[in-house]
C-alpha positions as CSV (number, residue, x, y, z in Angstrom):
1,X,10.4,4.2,36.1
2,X,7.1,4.8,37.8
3,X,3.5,4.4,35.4
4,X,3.1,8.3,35.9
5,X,5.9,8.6,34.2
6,X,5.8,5.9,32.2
7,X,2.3,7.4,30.8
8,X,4.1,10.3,30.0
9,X,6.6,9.2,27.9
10,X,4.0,7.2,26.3
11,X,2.1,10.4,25.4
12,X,4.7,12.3,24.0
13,X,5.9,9.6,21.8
14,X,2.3,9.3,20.9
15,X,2.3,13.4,20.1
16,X,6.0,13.1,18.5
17,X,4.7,10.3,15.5
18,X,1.0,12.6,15.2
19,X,3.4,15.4,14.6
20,X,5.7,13.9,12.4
21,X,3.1,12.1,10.5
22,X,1.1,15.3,9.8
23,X,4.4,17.0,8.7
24,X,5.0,14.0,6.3
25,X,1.2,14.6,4.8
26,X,2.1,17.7,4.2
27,X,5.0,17.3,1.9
28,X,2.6,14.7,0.3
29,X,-0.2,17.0,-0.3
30,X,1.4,20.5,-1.3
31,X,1.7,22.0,1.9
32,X,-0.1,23.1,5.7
33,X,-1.3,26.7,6.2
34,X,-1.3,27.5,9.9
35,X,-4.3,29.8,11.7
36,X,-4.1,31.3,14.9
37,X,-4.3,34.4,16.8
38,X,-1.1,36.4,17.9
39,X,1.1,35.2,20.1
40,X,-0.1,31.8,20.0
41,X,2.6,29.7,18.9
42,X,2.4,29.7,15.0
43,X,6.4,30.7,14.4
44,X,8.0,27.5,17.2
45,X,5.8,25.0,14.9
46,X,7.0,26.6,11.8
47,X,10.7,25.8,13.1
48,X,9.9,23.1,14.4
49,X,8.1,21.5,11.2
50,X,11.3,23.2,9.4
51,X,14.0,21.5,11.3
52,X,11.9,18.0,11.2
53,X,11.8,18.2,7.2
54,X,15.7,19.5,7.2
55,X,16.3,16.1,8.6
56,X,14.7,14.2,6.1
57,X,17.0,12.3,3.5
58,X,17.1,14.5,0.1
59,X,14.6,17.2,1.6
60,X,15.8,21.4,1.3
61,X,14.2,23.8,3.1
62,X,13.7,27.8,2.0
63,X,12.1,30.2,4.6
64,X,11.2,33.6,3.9
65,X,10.6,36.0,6.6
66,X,10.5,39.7,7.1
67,X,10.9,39.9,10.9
68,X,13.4,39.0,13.2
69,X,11.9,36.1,14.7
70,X,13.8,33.3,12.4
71,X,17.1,35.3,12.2
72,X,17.4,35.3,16.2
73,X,15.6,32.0,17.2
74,X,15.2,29.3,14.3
75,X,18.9,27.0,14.4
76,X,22.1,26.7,12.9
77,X,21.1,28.0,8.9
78,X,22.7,30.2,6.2
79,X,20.9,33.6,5.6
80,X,20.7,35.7,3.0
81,X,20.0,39.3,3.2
82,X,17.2,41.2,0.9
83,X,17.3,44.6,1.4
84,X,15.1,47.2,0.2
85,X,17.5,48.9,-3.0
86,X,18.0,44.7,-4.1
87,X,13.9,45.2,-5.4
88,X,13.6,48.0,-7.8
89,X,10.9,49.5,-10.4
90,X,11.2,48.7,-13.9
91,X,11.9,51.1,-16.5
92,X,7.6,51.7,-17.4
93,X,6.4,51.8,-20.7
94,X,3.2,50.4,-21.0
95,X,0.4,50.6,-18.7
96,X,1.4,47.2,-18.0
97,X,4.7,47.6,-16.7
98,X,3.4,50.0,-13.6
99,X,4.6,48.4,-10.4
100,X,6.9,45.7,-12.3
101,X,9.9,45.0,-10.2
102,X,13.1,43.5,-10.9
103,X,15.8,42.3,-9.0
104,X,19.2,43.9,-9.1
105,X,21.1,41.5,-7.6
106,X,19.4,38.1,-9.2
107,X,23.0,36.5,-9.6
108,X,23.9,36.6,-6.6
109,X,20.2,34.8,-5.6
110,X,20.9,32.1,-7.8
111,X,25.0,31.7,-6.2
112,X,23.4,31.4,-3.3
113,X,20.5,28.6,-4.5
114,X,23.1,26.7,-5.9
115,X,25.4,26.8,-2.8
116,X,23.2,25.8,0.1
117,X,20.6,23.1,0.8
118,X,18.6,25.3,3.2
119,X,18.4,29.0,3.0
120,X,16.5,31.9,5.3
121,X,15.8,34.8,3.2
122,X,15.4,37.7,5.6
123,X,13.1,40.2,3.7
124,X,14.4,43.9,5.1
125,X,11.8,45.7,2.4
126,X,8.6,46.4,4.5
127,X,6.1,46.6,1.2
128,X,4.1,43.6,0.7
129,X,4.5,44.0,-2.9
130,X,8.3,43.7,-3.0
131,X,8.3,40.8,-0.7
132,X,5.7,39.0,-2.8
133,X,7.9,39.3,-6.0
134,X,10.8,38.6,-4.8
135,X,9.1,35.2,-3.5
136,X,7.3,34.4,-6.4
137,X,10.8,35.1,-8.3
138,X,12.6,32.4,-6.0
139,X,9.9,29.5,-5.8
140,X,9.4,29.8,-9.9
141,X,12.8,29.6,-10.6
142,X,13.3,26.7,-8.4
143,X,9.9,24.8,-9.7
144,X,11.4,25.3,-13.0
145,X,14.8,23.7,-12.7
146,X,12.7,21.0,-10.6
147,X,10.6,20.3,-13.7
148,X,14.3,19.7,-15.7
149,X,15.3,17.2,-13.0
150,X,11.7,15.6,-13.9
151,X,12.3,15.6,-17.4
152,X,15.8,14.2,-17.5
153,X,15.2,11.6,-14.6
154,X,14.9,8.1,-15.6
155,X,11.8,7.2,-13.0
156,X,10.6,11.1,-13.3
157,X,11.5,12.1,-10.2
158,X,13.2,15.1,-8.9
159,X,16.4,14.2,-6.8
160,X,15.3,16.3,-3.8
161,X,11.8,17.3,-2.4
162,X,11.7,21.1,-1.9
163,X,9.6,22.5,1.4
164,X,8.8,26.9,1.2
165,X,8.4,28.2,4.4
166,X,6.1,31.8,4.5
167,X,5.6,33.0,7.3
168,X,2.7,36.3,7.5
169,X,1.8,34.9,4.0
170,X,-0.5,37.4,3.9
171,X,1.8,40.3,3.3
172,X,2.9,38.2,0.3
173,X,0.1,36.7,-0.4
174,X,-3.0,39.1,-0.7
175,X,-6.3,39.7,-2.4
176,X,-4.3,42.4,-4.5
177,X,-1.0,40.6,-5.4
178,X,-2.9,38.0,-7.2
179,X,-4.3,40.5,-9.7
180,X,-1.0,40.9,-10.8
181,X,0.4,39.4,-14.7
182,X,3.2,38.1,-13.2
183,X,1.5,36.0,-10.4
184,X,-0.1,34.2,-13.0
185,X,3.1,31.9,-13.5
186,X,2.9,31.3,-9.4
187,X,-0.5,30.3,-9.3
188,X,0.4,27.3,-11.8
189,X,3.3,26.8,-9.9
190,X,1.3,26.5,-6.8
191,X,-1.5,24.6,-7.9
192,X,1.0,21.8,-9.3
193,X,3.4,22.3,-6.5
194,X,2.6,18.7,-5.2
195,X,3.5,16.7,-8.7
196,X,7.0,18.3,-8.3
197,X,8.1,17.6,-4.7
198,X,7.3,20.9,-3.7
199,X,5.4,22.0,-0.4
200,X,4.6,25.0,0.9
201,X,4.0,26.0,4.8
202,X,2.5,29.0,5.4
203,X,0.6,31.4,8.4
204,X,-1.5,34.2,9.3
205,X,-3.3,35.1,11.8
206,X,-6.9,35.5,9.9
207,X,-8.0,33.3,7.3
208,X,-9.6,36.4,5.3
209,X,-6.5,38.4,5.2
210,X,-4.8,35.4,3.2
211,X,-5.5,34.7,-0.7
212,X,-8.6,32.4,-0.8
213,X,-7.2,30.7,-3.6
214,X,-4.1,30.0,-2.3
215,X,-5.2,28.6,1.2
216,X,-8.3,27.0,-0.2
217,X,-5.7,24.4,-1.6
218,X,-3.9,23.7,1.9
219,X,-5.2,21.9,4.6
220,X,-5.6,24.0,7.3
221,X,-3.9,23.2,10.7
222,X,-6.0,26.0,13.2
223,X,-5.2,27.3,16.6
224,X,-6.9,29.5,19.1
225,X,-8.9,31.9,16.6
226,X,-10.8,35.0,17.9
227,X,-14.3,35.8,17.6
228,X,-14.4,38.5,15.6
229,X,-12.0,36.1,13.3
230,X,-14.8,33.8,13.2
231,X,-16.0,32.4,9.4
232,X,-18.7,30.8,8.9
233,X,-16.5,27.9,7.8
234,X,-15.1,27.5,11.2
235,X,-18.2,27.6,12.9
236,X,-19.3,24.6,10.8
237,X,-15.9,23.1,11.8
238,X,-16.2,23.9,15.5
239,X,-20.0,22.3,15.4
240,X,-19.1,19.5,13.4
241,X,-16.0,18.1,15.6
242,X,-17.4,20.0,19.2
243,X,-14.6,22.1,19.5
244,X,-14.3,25.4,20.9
245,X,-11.2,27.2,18.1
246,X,-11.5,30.4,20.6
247,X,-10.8,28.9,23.7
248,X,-7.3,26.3,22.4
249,X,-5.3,26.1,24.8
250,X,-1.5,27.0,24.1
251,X,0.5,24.6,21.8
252,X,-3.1,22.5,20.8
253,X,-3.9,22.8,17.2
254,X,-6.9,21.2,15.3
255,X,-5.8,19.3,12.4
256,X,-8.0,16.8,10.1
257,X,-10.4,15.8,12.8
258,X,-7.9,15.5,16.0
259,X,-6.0,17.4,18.0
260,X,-2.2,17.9,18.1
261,X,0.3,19.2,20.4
262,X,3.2,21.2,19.2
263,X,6.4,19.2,20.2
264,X,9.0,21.3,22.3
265,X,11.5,23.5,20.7
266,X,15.2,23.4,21.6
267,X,17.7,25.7,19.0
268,X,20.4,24.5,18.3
269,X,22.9,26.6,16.6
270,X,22.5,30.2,15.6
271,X,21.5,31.1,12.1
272,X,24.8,32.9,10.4
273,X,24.4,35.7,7.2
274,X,26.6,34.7,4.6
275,X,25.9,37.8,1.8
276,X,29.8,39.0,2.1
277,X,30.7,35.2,1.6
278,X,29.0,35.1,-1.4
279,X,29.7,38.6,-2.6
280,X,33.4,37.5,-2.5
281,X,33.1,34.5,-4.2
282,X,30.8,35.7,-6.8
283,X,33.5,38.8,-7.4
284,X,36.1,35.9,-8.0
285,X,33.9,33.4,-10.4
286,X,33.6,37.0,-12.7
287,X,37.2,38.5,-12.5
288,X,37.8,34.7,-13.8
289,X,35.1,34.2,-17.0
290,X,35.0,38.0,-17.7
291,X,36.8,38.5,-20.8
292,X,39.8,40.8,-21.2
293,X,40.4,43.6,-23.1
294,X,43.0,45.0,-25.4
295,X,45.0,46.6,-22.5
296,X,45.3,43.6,-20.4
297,X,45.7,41.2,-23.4
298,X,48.7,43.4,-24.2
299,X,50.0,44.2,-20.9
300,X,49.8,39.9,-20.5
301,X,51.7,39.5,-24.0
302,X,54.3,41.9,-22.5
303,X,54.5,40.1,-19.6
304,X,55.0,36.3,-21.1
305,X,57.2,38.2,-23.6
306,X,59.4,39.6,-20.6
307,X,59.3,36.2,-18.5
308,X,60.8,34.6,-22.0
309,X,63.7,36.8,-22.9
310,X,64.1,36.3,-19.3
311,X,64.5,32.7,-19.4
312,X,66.5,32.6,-21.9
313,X,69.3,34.7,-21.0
314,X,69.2,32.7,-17.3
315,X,70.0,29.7,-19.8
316,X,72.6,31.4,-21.4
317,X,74.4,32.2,-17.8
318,X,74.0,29.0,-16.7
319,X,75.7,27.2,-20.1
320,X,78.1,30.1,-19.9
321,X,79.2,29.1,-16.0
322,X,79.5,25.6,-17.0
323,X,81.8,26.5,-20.0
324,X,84.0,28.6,-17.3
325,X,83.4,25.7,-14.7
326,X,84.6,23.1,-16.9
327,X,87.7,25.3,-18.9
328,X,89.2,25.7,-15.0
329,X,88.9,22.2,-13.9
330,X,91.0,22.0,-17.5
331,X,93.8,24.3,-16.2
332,X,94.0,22.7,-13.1
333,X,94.5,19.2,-14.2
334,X,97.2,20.8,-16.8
335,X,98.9,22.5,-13.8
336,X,99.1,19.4,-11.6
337,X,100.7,17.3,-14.3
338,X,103.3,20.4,-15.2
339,X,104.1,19.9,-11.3
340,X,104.4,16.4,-11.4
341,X,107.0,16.5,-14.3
342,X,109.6,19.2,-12.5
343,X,109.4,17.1,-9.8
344,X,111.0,14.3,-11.9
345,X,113.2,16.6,-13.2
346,X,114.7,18.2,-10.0
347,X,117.8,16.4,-8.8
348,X,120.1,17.0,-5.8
349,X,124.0,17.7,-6.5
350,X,125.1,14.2,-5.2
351,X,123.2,12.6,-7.7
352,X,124.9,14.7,-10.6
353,X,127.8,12.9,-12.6
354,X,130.3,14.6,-13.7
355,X,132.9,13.0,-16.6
356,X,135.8,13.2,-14.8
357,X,134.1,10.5,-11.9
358,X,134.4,8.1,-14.9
């Protein structure tokens, strides 16, 4: 191997462990938000931070995404399908219950928590407001049972270390969605997210379309940022480390006072939807624990009655042929003996005496 390549090898190593280390610090600290412009590159180091924590002993992975971009390019992953009639209104009574959502199909959510150690969610509603609740819904359920896992542990420790991956957090994440009651149970989730095992990964494009106190408690991983995107935060950033954010070039990102390049991404695998899968077996676990009613407890006593009477007169055949079975093997041994004695009797007519041969 020449030292040109050599050097080269040497570098990407060197970018593979900055990588790797900052997606470990990450997990450690509650989570990266990434920053960038379109088109720069924030969705291949979302998969590729994805796939490198998938691979981690006792790590899960959930992604939430509302495009296509996951579905046709992350790897190999169950997804689960959210469509737009699965997030409905609530029945409003109070002033308080305007724009309260529920989820109709919330069962099926969990049978498919509890089945898979990674899951996509593909979010097919286009209103932010749907696609926030039905996140907040998933990560508080989840932070909740990982709080149990905590409580029952001996060492207090959750068994796995949970990574959310949001992608266009601001469409979940606004200004506005954070006004809401029932954000108030996320935001403690969030803000504690770290003492659990639980990370979160997000991205937007501008830092002021994102909540600012969501992303306030991320460290910020920045790309090649506009001007007219410019804060006067990142201007302080971009004079304090003599950086130029609007002129990155393509796969560099500025994270804790270096630079980073984006490792290569291979797929491997296609992500598979597995709703019907689930639909089927979540028809079979109720058909099973439902209870039954007075028609089909009494069409099932008929039925065990039938299959005993049946029984029963199967016995009685079956003693009956072996009382017929053994009353001809009976006659049959009578008949050969009767045969047996004629024989003795028969005599031919030399053998006869007469009384006048005396």
């Amino acid at each position: 191997m020449t030292e040109q390549n050599q050097n080269k090898v040497n570098i990407e190593a060197q970018q593979q462990t900055a990588f790797n280390a900052m997606v470990q610090q990450g997990m450690k600290e509650g989570g990266i938000h990434l920053n960038a412009s379109k088109g720069f590159g924030k969705t291949r180091l979302l998969f590729s931070m994805a796939q490198t924590i998938r691979n981690l002993e006792n790590s899960r992975v959930f992604i939430f995404d509302g495009s296509l971009a996951w579905l046709y390019g992350f790897s190999k992953i169950p997804v689960f399908n959210v469509n737009e009639e699965d997030i409905q209104l609530s029945e409003v009574k109070t002033i308080e219950d305007i724009e309260t959502y529920s989820l109709t199909n919330w069962q099926l959510v969990k049978l498919a928590l509890e089945s898979n150690k990674d899951l996509l969610f593909r979010l097919k509603t286009r209103k932010p407001s749907k696609r926030g609740f039905f996140i907040r819904t998933v990560i508080n359920y989840l932070d909740a049972r990982q709080r149990i896992e905590i409580e029952q542990s001996a060492n207090h420790e959750p068994k796995q270390s949970i990574a959310y991956f949001i992608e266009e957090s601001q469409d979940a994440f606004n200004s506005r969605s954070q006004t809401r009651l029932e954000s108030e149970e996320f935001l403690t989730v969030f803000n504690e997210a770290r003492n659990n095992r639980e990370s979160f990964f997000t991205a937007s494009q501008r830092l002021n379309d994102f909540s600012k106190t969501i992303r306030t408690k991320q460290i910020y991983c920045l790309g090649r940022i506009s001007l007219e995107d410019m804060t006067p935060a990142l201007r302080r950033l971009e004079k304090q480390f003599n950086i130029d954010l609007s002129k990155m070039p393509l796969r560099t990102w500025f994270y804790e006072g270096q630079t980073i390049i984006s490792p290569d991404w291979i797929q491997q695998g296609k992500p598979y939807i597995i709703n019907r899968i689930l639909r089927a077996k979540f028809n079979t676990q109720t058909q099973q624990s439902q209870p039954q009613g007075l028609i089909q407890r009494f069409q099932n006593w008929q039925h065990k009655r039938h299959n005993r009477a049946m029984n029963k007169y199967q016995r009685l055949l079956r003693q009956v042929a072996d009382i017929e079975e053994q009353s001809d093997n009976e006659d049959d041994e009578d008949s050969k003996e009767d045969s047996q004695g004629d024989g003795l009797m028969t005599l031919d007519d030399n053998d006869i005496m007469f009384p006048e041969e005396f």
